[in-house]
N, C-alpha and C positions, 0 to 999 in steps of 0.2 A: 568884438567877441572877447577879446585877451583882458578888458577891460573892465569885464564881472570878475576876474582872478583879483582884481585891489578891493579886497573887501577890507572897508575903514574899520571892521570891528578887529581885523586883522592885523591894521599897523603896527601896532606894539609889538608882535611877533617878529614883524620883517624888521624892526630896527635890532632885537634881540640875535636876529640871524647877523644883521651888518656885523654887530660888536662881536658874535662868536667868530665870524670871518676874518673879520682883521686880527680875532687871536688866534685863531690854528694856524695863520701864516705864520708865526714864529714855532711851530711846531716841528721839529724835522724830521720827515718820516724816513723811513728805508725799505726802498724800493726793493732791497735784496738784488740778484742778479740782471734784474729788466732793469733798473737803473744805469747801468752798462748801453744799454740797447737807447736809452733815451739819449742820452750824450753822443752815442756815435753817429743816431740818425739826425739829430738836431746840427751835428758840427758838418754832415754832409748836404745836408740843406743850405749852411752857411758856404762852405765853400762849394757846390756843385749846382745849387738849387731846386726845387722844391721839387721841379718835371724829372728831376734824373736820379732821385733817391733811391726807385726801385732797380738800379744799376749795384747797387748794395744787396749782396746773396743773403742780407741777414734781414733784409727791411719785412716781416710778412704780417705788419697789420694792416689795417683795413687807412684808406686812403683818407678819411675825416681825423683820424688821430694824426697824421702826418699833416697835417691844416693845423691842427692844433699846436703842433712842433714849431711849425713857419713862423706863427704868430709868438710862440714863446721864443723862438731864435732872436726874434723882432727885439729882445730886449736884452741881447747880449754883444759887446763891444766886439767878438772876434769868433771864430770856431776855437781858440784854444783855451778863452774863457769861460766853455764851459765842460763843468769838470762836478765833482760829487757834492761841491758847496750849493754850487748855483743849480745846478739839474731838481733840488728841490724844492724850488720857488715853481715847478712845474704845478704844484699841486693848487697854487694861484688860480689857475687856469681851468681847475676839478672842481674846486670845492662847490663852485657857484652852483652846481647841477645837486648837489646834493641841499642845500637852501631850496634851488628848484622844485627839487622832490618834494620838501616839506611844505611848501606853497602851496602846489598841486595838491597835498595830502589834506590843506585846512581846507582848500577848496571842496574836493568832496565831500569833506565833513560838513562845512556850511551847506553846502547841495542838496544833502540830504537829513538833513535836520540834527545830524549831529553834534556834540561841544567841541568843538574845534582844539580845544584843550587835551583831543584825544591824540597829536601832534606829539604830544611828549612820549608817548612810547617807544617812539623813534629816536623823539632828541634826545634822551635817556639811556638809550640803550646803546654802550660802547661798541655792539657788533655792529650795528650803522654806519661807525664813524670809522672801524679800524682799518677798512679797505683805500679810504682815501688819506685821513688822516694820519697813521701811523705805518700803513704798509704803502703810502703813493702810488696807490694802482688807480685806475680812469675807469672801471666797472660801473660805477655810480652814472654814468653817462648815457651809455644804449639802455640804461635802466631805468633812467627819465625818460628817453624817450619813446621806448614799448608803453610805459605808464601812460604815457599821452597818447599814444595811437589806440590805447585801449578804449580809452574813456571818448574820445573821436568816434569812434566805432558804433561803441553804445550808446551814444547819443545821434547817430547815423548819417555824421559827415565822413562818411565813406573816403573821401577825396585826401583830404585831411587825415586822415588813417593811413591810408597808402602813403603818403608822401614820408609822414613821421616815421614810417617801420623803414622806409629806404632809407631816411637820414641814420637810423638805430643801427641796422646794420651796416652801413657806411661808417660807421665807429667800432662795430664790432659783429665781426660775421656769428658772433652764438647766438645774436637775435635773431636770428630767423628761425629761432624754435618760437616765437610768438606770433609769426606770421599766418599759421593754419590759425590760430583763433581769429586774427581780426579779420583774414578773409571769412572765415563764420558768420562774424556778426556784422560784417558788409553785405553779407547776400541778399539777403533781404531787401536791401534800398537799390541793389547793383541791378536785382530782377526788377523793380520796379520802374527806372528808368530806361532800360534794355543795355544788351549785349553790345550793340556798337557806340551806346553814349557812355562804354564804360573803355572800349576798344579806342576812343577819341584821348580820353583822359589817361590814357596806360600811353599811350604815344606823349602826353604833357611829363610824366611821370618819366619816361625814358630819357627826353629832354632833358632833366632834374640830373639823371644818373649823367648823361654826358657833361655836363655841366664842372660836376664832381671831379671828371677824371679830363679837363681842359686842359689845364697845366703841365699833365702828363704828354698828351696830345701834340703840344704847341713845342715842346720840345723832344719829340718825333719820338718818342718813345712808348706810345700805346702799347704796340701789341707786345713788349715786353713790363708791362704793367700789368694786361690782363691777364699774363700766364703766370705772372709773379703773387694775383691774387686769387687765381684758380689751380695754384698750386703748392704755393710756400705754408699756408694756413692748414693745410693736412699732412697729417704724420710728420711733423716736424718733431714730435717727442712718439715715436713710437711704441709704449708701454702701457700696460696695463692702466697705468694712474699716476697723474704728475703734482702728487700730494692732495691731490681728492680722496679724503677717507670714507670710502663709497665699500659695495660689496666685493668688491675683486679683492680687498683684505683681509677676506673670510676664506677666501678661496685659494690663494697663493701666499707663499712667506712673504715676497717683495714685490709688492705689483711696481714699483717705480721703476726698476730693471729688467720686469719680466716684459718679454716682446708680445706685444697681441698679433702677433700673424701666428704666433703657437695657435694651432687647429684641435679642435675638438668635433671628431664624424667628420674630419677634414674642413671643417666649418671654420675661418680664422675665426680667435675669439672677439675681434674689434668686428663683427655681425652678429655674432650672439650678444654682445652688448647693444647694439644700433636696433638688433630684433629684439630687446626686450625692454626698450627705451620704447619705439616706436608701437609697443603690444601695451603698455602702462598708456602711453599718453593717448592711445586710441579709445583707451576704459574712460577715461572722462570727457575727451573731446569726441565721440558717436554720441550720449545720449544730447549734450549742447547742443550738437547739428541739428539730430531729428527735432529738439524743441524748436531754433531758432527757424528750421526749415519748413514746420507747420504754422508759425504764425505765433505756436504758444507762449514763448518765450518774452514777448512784447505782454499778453497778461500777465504778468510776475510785479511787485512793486518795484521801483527803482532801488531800491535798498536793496532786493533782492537779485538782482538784474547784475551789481555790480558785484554785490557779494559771491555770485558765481562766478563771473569771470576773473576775479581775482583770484576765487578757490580755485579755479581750473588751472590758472598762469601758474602760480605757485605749486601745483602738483606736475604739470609738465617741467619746470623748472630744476626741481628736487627730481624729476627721472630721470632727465640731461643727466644733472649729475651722478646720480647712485647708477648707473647703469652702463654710460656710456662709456670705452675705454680714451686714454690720453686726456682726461679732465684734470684741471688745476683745479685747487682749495678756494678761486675765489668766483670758479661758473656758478655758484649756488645763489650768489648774492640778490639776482630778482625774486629768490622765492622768499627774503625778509620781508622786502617791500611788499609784493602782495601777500604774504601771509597776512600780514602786518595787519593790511585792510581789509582781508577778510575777518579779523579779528573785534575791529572796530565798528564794522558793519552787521557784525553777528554775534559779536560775546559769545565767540567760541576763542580761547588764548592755546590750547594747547600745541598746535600745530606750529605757530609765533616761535611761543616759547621753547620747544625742542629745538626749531630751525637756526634759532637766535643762539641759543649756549653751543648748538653741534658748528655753528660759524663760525663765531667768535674761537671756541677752542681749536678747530681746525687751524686758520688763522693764524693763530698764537702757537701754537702747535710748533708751524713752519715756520714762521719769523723769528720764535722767543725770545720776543721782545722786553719780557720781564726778569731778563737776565741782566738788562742794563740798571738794574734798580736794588740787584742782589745786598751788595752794600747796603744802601739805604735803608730796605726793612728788615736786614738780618735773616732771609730767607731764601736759603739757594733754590732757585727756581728752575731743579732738574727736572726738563720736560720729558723723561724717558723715563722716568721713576715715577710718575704721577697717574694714577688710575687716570684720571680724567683728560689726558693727555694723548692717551695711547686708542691708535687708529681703528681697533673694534668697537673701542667706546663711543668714541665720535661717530662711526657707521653707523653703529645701532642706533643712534637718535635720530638721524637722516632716515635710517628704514621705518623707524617706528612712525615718523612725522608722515612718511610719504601713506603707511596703511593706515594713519588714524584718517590721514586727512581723505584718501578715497571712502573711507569707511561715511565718514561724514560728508562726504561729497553726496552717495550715494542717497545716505539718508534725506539729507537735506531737499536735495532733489527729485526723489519722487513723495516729497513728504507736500509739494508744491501739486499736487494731482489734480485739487478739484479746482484749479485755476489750468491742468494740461489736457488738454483733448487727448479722447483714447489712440486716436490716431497714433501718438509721438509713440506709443507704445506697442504699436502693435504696424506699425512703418517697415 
């Protein structure tokens, strides 16, 4: 199966991928204050090991980035060797997923009869890269792997979907904002083999998850593992917004200091955000269902089949972030990726493009990183003085992206009718 992904008209790309790889490794990015966090878990692995990490009141990622820690500890002489030189050879270890990405990216292009050449939107566009490359964040990773459970899904290796969304969120628990889709476009094959041959496979699946958390296990430390990731991963920054230039900056002077347990109708406001996250992403993912659920959605051409669920990915993505409180600047990053290809699937750019410059500035925003270059082009790069910098500006492209993109969600979608039984419509 993996072995239709080497398409020979491809090669030439994947050597272009080697060569950019071996140069961003001399790139050094800055991880800002999680660079901290990578060094302390990395040196407690070396001296404590891998099962006793979550013994650290600070450890609260998800259990596959601390696999990934073990493996990058694998290449340091001591825990006191590493320190702010070496914790950014981390990025070694990232970038590969992001080359993954664009593999995956030629591939649906080739799939579906498009020029594979449509790859450069991505390779071209610095917002892609500055998450891993210049800010050393691991995002780029549960967002290969939702990208692959997606396309699993829709091609209805169900099995194969479920397994990838576990690995996804085993790297980062905000995938499981894609999991109501690919159980969507599972149902379908999941009814057709029955309820307990899918009851057999959730048991192989649980397996998977045990698997994951051995290590912990074997060094008797479970049940303070799993309270450590059913608990440390919430309200760990309790505010409004944790540089997510979303709606709460329309609303408040500082959302990064304000508490979301302030109530409105007594209501905390971290529910009024979660109820209007969850009210956005039910307007696009209900009419999905009812199509996928009557059958109609298999008449749709495969161009179109993907071109929705990418639109849907990317519009639940973009409501995570503009809605939800306690979000960082870098939760938005799956809505690049599939805006991306809903863009290439549909020569629709707008939505791309919004999402692409409201990133990147975000981004840049929070790191300004083009301070370190002041010298160089003779231009102080004060991020507080710059219209395009300042966090209403950056919302409003996030709000605009998320209405243009339902607006055309909508359109698009019942513009698909006389391929949808009136049923889906009237359900």
């Amino acid at each position: 199966m993996w072995l239709r992904w080497l398409h020979k008209d491809a090669i030439k790309y994947y050597v272009l991928f080697g060569l950019l790889y071996l140069g961003f490794l001399f790139v050094l990015p800055d991880a800002g204050y999680d660079k901290y966090f990578w060094i302390t878990w990395t040196q407690d692995i070396l001296n404590n090991g891998l099962g006793n990490v979550y013994q650290n009141e600070n450890v609260n990622n998800q259990p596959l980035i601390l696999f990934m820690l073990k493996v990058f500890s694998l290449f340091q002489r001591n825990a006191d060797a590493v320190g702010l030189v070496s914790v950014n050879w981390l990025k070694a270890l990232v970038l590969p997923f992001d080359f993954l990405t664009l593999a995956v990216v030629i591939h649906i292009l080739k799939r579906t009869g498009k020029p594979m050449m449509g790859f450069f939107v991505f390779f071209l566009n610095p917002a892609f890269w500055y998450n891993t490359v210049i800010w050393g964040q691991v995002d780029t990773i549960h967002t290969f792997f939702a990208l692959a459970a997606l396309i699993y899904a829709e091609r209805g290796h169900w099995k194969w979907a479920l397994v990838l969304m576990l690995v996804a969120v085993n790297f980062k628990l905000q995938a499981i904002i894609f999991f109501p889709l690919v159980a969507v476009l599972c149902l379908p094959f999941i009814r057709e083999k029955g309820w307990k041959y899918l009851g057999i496979h959730l048991l192989a699946i649980v397996g998977i998850q045990v698997l994951i958390l051995l290590p912990f296990a074997l060094s008797g430390n479970l049940p303070e593992t799993i309270q450590a990731l059913a608990t440390r991963s919430i309200d760990k920054y309790p505010t409004l917004s944790r540089n997510a230039y979303n709606i709460w900056y329309y609303l408040v002077n500082d959302p990064f200091t304000f508490p979301d347990s302030r109530t409105v109708f007594h209501v905390p406001l971290k529910y009024w955000g979660m109820a209007l996250f969850f009210t956005a992403s039910a307007m696009v993912m209900l009419p999905l269902f009812l199509a996928v659920n009557n059958g109609a959605f298999e008449n749709l051409k495969r161009n179109e089949r993907l071109g929705t669920i990418f639109q849907v990915a990317a519009l639940v993505t973009i409501a995570f972030f503009l809605f939800n409180t306690q979000m960082h600047e870098r939760y938005v990053h799956p809505a690049l990726l599939f805006s991306g290809l809903f863009m290439l699937l549909t020569k629709r750019p707008l939505v791309y493009m919004l999402v692409s410059i409201g990133y990147l500035l975000n981004m840049e925003a929070v790191m300004k990183y083009l301070r370190y270059f002041d010298s160089l082009v003779g231009i102080n790069f004060n991020h507080t003085e710059w219209l395009i910098f300042w966090p209403e500006f950056i919302a409003t492209l996030f709000i605009v992206a998320f209405l243009w993109g339902s607006f055309e969600f909508y359109r698009t979608f019942f513009s698909f009718k006389n391929n949808i039984p009136d049923t889906v419509y009237t359900t």
